[in-house]
C-alpha positions as CSV (number, residue, x, y, z in Angstrom):
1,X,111.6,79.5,122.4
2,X,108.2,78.3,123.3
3,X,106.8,74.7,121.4
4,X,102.9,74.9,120.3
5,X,102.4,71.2,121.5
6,X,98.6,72.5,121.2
7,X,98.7,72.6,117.0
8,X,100.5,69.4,115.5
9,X,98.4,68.5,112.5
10,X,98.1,65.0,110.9
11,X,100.6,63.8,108.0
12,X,98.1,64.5,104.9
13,X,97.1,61.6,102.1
14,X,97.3,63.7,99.5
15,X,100.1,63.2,96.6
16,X,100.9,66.5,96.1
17,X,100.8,67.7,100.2
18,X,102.9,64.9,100.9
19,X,106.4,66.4,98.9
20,X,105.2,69.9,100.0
21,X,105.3,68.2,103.4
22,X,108.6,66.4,102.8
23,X,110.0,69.1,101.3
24,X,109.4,71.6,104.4
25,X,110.2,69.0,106.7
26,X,113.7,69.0,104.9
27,X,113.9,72.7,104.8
28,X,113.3,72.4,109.1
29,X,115.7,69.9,109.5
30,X,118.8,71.3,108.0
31,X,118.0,74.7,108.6
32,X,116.1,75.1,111.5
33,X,112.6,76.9,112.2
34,X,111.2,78.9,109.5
35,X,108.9,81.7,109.5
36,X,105.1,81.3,108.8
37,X,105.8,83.7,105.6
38,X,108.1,81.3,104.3
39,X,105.6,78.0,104.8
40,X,102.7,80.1,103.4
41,X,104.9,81.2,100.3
42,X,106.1,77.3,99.7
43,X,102.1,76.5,100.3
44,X,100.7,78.6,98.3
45,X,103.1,78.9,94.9
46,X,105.7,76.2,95.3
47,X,106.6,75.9,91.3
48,X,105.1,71.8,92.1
49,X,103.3,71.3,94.9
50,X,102.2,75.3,95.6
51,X,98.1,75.3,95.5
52,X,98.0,78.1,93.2
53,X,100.6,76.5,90.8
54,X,99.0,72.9,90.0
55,X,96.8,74.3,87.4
56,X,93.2,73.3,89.0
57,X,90.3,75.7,89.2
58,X,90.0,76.7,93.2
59,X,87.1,79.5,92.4
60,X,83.4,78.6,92.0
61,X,81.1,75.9,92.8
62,X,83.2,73.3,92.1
63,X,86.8,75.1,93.5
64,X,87.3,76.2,97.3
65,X,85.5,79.3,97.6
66,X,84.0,82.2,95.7
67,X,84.7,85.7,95.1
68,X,83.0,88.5,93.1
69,X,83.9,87.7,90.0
70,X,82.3,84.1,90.3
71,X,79.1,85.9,91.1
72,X,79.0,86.9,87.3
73,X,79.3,88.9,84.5
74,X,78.1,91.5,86.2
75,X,81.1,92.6,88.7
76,X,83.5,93.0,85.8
77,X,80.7,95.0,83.5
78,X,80.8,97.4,86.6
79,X,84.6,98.0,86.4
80,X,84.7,98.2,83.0
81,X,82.0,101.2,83.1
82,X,84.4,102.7,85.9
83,X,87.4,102.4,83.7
84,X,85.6,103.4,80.7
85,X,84.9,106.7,83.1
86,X,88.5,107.3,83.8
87,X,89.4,106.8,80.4
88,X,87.1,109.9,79.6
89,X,88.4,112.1,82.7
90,X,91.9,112.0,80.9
91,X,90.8,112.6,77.6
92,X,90.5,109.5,75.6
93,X,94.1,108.7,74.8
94,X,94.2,106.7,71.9
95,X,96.6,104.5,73.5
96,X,95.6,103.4,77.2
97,X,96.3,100.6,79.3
98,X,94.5,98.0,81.9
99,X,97.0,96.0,83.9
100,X,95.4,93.6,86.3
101,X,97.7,91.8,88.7
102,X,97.3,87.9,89.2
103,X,94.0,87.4,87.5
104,X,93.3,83.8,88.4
105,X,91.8,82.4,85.3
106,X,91.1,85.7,83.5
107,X,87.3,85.8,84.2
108,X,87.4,89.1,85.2
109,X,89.3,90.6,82.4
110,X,87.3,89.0,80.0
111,X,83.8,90.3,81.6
112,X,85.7,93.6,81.3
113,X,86.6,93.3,77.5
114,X,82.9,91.7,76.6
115,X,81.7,94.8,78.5
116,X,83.8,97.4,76.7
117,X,83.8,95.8,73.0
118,X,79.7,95.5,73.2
119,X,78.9,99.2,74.8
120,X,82.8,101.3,74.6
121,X,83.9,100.4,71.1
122,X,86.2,103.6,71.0
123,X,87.4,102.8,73.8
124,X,87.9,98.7,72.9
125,X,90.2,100.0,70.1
126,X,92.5,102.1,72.7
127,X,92.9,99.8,74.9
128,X,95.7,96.7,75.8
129,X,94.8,94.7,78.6
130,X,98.0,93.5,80.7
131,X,97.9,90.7,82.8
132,X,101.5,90.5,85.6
133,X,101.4,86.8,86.0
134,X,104.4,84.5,87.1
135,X,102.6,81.2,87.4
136,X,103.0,79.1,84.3
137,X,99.7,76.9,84.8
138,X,97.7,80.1,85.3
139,X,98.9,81.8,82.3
140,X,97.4,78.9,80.2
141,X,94.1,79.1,82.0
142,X,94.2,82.8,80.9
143,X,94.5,82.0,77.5
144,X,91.5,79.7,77.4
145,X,89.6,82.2,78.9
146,X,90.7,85.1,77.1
147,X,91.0,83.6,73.0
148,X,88.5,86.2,71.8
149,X,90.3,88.7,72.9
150,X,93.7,87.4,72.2
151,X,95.0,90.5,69.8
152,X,94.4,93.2,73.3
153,X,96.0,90.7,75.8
154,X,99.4,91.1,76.9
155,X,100.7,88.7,79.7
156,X,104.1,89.7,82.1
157,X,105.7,87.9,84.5
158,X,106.1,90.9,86.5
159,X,106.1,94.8,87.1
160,X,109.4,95.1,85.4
161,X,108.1,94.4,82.0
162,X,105.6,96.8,81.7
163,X,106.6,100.5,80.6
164,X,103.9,102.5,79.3
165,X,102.2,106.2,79.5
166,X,98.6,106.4,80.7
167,X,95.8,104.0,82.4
168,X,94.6,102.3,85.6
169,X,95.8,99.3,87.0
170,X,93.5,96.5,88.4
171,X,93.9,94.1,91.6
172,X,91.2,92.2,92.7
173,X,91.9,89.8,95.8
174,X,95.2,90.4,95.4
175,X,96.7,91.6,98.3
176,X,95.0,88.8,100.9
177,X,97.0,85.8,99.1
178,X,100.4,87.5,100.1
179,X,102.4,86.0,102.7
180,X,102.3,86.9,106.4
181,X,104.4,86.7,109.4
182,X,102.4,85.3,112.6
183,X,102.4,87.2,115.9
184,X,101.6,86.4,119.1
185,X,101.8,88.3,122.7
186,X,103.0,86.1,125.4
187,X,103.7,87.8,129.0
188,X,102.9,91.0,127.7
189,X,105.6,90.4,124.8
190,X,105.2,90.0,121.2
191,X,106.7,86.3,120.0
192,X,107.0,85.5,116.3
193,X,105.4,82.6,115.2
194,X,107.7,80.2,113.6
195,X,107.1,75.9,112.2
196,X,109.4,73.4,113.4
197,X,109.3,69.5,113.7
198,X,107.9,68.0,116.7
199,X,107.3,64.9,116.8
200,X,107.7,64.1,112.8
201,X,104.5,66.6,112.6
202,X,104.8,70.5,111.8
203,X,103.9,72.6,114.6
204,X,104.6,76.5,115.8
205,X,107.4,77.7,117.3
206,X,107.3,80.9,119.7
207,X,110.6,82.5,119.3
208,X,110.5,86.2,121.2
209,X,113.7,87.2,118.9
210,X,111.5,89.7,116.6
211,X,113.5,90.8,113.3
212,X,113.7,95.1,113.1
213,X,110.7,95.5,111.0
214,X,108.7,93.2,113.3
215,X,109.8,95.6,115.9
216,X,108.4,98.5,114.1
217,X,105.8,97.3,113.5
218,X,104.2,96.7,116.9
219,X,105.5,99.4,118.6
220,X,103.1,101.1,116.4
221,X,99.9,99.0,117.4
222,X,97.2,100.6,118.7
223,X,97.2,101.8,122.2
224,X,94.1,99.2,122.8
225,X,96.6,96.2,122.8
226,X,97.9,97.3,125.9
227,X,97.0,94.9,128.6
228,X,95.9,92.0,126.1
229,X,95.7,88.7,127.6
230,X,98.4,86.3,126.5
231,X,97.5,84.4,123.4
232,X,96.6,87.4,122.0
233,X,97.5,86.3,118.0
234,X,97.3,89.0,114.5
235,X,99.3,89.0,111.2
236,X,101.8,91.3,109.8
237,X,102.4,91.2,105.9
238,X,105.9,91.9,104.6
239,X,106.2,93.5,101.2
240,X,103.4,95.8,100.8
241,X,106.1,99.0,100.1
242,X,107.5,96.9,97.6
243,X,104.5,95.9,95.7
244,X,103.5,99.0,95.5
245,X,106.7,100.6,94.7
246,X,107.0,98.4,91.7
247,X,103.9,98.5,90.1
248,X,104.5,102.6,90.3
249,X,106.9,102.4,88.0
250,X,104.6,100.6,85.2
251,X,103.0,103.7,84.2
252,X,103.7,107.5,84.1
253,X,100.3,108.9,84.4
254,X,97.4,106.1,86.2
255,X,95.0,105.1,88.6
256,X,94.3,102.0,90.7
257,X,91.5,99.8,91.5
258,X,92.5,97.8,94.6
259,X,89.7,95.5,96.0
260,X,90.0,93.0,99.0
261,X,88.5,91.8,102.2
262,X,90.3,93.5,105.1
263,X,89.8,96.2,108.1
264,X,91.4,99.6,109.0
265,X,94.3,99.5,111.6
266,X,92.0,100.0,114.8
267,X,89.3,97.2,113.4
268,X,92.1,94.9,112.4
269,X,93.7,94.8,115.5
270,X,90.8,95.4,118.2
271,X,90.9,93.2,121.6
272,X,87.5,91.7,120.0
273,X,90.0,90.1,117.1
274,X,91.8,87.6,119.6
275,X,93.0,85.0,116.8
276,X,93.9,87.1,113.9
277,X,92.3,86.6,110.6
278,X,94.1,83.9,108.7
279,X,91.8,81.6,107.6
280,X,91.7,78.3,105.1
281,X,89.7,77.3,102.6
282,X,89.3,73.8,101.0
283,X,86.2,72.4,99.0
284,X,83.6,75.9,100.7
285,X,84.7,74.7,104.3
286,X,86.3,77.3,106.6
287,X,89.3,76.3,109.2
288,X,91.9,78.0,111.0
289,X,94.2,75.3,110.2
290,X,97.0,76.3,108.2
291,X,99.5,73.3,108.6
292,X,96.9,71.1,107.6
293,X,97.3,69.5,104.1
294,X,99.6,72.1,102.7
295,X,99.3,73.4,99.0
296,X,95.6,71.6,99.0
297,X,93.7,74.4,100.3
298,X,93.7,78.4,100.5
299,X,95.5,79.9,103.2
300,X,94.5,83.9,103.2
301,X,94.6,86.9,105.7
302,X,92.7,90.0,105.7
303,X,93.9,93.6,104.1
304,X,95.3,96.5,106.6
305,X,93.8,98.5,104.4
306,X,95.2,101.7,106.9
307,X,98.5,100.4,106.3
308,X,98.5,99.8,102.5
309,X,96.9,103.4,102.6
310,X,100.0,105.3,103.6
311,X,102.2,103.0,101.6
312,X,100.7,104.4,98.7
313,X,100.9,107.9,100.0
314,X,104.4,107.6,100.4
315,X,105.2,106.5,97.0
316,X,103.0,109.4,96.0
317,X,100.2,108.3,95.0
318,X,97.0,110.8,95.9
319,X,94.1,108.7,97.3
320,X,90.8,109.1,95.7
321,X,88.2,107.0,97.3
322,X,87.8,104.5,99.7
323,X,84.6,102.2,100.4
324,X,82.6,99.2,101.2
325,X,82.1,97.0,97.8
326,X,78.6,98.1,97.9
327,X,79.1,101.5,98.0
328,X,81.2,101.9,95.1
329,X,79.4,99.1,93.3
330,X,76.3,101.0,93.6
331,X,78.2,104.6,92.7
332,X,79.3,102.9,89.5
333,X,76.3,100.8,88.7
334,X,73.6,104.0,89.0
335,X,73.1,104.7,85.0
336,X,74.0,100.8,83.9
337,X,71.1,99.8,86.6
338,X,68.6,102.0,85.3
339,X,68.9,101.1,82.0
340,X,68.8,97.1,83.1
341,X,65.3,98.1,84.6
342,X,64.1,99.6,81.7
343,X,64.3,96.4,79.9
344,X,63.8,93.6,82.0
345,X,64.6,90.8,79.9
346,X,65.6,87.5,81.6
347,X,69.2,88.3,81.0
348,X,69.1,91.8,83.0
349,X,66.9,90.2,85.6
350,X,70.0,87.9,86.4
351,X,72.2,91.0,86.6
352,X,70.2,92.6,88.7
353,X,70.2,89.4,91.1
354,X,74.0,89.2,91.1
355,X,74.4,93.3,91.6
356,X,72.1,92.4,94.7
357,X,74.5,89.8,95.6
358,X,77.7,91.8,95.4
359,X,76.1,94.5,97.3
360,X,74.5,92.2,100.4
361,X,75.6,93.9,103.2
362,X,75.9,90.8,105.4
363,X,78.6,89.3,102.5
364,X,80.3,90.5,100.1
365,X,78.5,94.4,100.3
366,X,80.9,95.3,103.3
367,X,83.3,92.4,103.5
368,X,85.1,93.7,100.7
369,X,86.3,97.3,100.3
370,X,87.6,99.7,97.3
371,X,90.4,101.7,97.5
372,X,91.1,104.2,94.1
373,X,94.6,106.2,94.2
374,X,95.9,108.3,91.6
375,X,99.6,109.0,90.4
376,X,99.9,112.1,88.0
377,X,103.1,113.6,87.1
378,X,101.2,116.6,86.2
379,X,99.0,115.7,89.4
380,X,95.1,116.8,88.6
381,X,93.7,114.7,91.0
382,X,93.4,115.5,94.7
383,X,93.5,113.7,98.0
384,X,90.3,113.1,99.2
385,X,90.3,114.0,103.1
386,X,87.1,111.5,103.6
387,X,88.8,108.5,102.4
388,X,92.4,109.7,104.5
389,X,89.5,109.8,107.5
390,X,88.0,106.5,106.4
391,X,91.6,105.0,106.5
392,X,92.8,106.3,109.7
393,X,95.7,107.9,108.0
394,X,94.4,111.9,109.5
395,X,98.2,112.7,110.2
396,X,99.5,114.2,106.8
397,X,103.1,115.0,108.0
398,X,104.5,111.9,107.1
399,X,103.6,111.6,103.4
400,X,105.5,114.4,101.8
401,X,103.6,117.1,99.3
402,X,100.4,116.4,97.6
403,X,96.6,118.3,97.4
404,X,94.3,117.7,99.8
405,X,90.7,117.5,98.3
406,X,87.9,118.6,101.5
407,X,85.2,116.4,100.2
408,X,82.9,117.0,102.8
């Protein structure tokens, strides 16, 4: 095992980071070394001290970054036009359901129910909107947010409670907050990245002891990596064929929406990308800091989107679509725009400038991505072979039986 004497961080001032702090350094001493997944699971959603669990808004001006939905209202009255389209495509079932996963304070699922009550209102009857959420403080928010709506919400704590027929289920920066395992190649070998104590301070740990599915995993980089000098440092996230294994089972007949920031396999893990992605965000400010202050700021790492591709294939799922943001934004905003330009009141002015926004292709236009799947028992829906191309996933051997849809 290999000490990091290079990143010791300073003991943090903060109440709450300083039992998250004591806490870990408890966990170290009595137990030993634990893996990056495990820090970034106490940092994030500790049940106390976790930074999504202390009930404070972290989105926004006046949070730790933004995302789409802080934009505006007009991000969620997009998605709602989408779902309302899905709807349609299977034949307006009088009962149908929108399960979004982890929806921070509920903004978003309110902009989609303001959207669908004013302009769907055959569809607004139809509908229940699920939230999965298994943070207390978050629930609350949710309620706040959501009190017009209160007779079409349902919250869950997870997958398992949900059991229903038809409908589409939502993530939106979802899949980025899950926990990774830290890598890095020394010697031309792959070394997990572990925290320890060193010197009362938390550091990393290089242990070269790689669990089996660590093992898998990068003997199925890309070729590139090959020759990489040492230091060479990237993320693998645990889970993923679970997640998506469980929220299979919520419906018998649905799409998905998943949106996030992320790369396909060869992007993700080009030479270029020396230090990985994980990244930290506290009061707008960027660092690559993670054991610094833990549970005050947002510790994230981009999407494999190629990877979380085939592990829907494999729980049979057919894939639909897969884009930049402002691609599919655009695909789904076309008649809604129009109309906003045919009446450019103040209101639809300010749409317009937040559809602009979401669309930038320096930001959020291709930082973030859209992949659409579909799960049919009495499968309709077909594969789409430009989205399998788009994903890097052209090898269909692997992922059992399903239609392949030549949308070229």
């Amino acid at each position: 095992m290999i000490i990091d004497t290079t990143n010791t961080y300073p003991v943090p001032s903060h109440e709450a980071t300083l039992r998250l702090e004591t806490f870990l350094t408890r966990q170290i001493s009595e137990n030993g070394p634990i893996s990056f997944h495990t820090y970034m699971q106490h940092a994030l959603y500790h049940p106390e001290w976790g930074y999504y669990t202390r009930g404070f808004e972290n989105i926004g001006k006046s949070g730790d970054f933004f995302t789409s939905v802080s934009v505006g209202a007009c991000f969620g009255t997009i998605l709602a036009h989408r779902i309302h389209k899905l709807w349609i495509e299977n034949e307006s079932p009088s009962s149908y359901h929108i399960i979004e996963i982890a929806a921070n304070n509920g903004q978003l699922a309110k902009d989609i129910l303001n959207t669908i009550q004013q302009s769907f209102p055959d569809f607004y009857q139809a509908l229940t909107y699920h939230i999965i959420e298994h943070l207390n403080a978050a629930k609350a928010i949710q309620r706040l947010y959501l009190n017009t709506h209160e007779h079409k919400i349902a919250q869950h704590s997870s997958p398992s409670e949900i059991s229903e027929t038809t409908g589409v289920i939502l993530s939106n920066e979802l899949i980025d907050s899950f926990p990774v395992q830290l890598l890095q190649l020394e010697n031309n070998q792959w070394h997990e990245r572990l925290i320890t104590i060193e010197d009362e301070k938390l550091t990393f740990l290089l242990d070269k002891k790689l669990s089996p599915e660590l093992v898998t995993f990068t003997e199925k980089l890309p070729s590139e990596l090959i020759g990489l000098p040492d230091g060479y440092q990237t993320e693998y996230r645990p889970g993923i064929d679970t997640f998506i294994a469980d929220i299979t089972e919520m419906l018998e007949n649905f799409h998905t929406i998943t949106i996030d920031y992320g790369h396909t396999h060869d992007s993700y893990y080009a030479a270029s990308r020396s230090t990985g992605t994980l990244c930290c965000y506290f009061q707008h400010q960027a660092d690559e800091k993670p054991l610094d202050t833990p549970g005050l700021k947002d510790i994230t790492a981009h999407v494999d989107f190629t990877l979380l591709g085939k592990a829907y294939l494999q729980h049979g799922h057919q894939i639909t679509h897969f884009s930049s943001q402002s691609h599919y934004l655009t695909t789904h905003a076309k008649d809604w725009l129009i109309s906003l330009e045919e009446n450019l009141n103040p209101n639809n002015f300010k749409l317009i400038r937040q559809f602009q926004t979401l669309t930038h292709p320096t930001t959020m236009g291709h930082q973030f991505h859209v992949l659409e799947t579909a799960h049919f028992k009495a499968s309709h829906n077909k594969t789409d072979s430009v989205a399998l191309e788009k994903l890097e996933l052209k090898s269909l051997s692997d992922f059992g039986n399903f239609t392949l849809h030549d949308n070229i």
